[in-house]
C-alpha positions in Angstrom: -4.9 -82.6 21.8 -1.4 -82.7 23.1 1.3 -84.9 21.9 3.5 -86.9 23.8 7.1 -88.2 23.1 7.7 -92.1 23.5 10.8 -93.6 23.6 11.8 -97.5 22.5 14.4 -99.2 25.4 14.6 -102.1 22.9 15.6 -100.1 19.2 16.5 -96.7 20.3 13.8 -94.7 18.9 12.2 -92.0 19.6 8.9 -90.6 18.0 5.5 -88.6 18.8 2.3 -89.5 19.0 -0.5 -87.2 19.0 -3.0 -88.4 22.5 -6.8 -87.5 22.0 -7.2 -88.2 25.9 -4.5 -88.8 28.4 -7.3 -90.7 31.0 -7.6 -93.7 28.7 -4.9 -93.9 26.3 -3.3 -96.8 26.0 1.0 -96.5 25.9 1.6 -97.0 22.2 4.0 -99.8 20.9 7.7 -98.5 19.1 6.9 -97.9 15.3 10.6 -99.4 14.3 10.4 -102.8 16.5 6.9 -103.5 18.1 8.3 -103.4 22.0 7.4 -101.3 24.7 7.7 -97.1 25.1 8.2 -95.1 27.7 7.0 -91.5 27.9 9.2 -89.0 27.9 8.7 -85.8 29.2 9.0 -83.0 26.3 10.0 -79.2 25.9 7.9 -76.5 26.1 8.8 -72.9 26.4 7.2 -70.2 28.2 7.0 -66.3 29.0 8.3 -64.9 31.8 7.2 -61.1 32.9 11.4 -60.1 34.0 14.1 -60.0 32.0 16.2 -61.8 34.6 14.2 -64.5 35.0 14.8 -66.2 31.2 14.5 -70.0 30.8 17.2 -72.0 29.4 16.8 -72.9 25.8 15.5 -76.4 25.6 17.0 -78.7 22.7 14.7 -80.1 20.2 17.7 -82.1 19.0 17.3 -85.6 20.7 18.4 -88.7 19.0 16.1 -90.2 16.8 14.5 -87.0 15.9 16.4 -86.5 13.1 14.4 -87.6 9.5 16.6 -88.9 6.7 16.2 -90.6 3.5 17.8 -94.0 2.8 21.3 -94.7 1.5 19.3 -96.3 -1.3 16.9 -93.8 -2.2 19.0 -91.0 -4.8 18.7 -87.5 -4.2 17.0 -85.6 -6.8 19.3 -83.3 -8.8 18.1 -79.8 -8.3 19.8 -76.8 -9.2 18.8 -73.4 -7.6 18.8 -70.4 -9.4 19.3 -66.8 -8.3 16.9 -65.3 -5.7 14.2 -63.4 -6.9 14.4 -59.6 -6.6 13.5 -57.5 -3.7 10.2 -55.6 -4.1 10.9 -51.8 -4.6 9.0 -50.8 -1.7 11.3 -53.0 0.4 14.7 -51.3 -1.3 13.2 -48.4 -0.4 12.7 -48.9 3.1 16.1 -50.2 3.4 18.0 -47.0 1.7 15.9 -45.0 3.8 16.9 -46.8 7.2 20.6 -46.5 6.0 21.4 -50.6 5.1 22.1 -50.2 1.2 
């Protein structure tokens, strides 16, 4: 099932919607405001056989995408402690290969 990007003229948004069929589905209303989308057309990346022949990165980084919580909605307050330790196996590896 692919998913399709839709964006809002009316609010601004952008969002995703996840299409079962693309014959007889119907162009879903904006989320934030109830008017009409427009498909956009979204990013993919592929393979290539040359080295030459690269595609440019796409951005994933389009307005709207971005997820945030609300100014009114506190932020727990979590404190992180040290890392855990490497396995020895790993430490190993890494003297062996010359990186400690």
């Amino acid at each position: 099932m692919p998913i399709h990007d839709y964006h809002c003229a009316g609010c601004g948004a952008t969002f995703e919607v996840l299409v079962r069929t693309s014959s007889n589905a119907a162009t879903p209303v904006c989320r934030e405001c109830g008017g009409e989308t427009r498909r956009l057309l979204s990013g993919f990346s592929a393979r290539t056989p040359s080295k030459h022949a690269t595609p440019a990165p796409v951005s994933r980084n389009r307005p709207g995408r971005r997820v945030e919580l609300p100014a009114e909605v506190p932020r727990p307050a979590v404190e992180l402690g040290p890392p855990p330790p490497l396995p020895t196996r790993y430490v190993k590896q890494l003297k062996e290969h010359g990186h400690c």
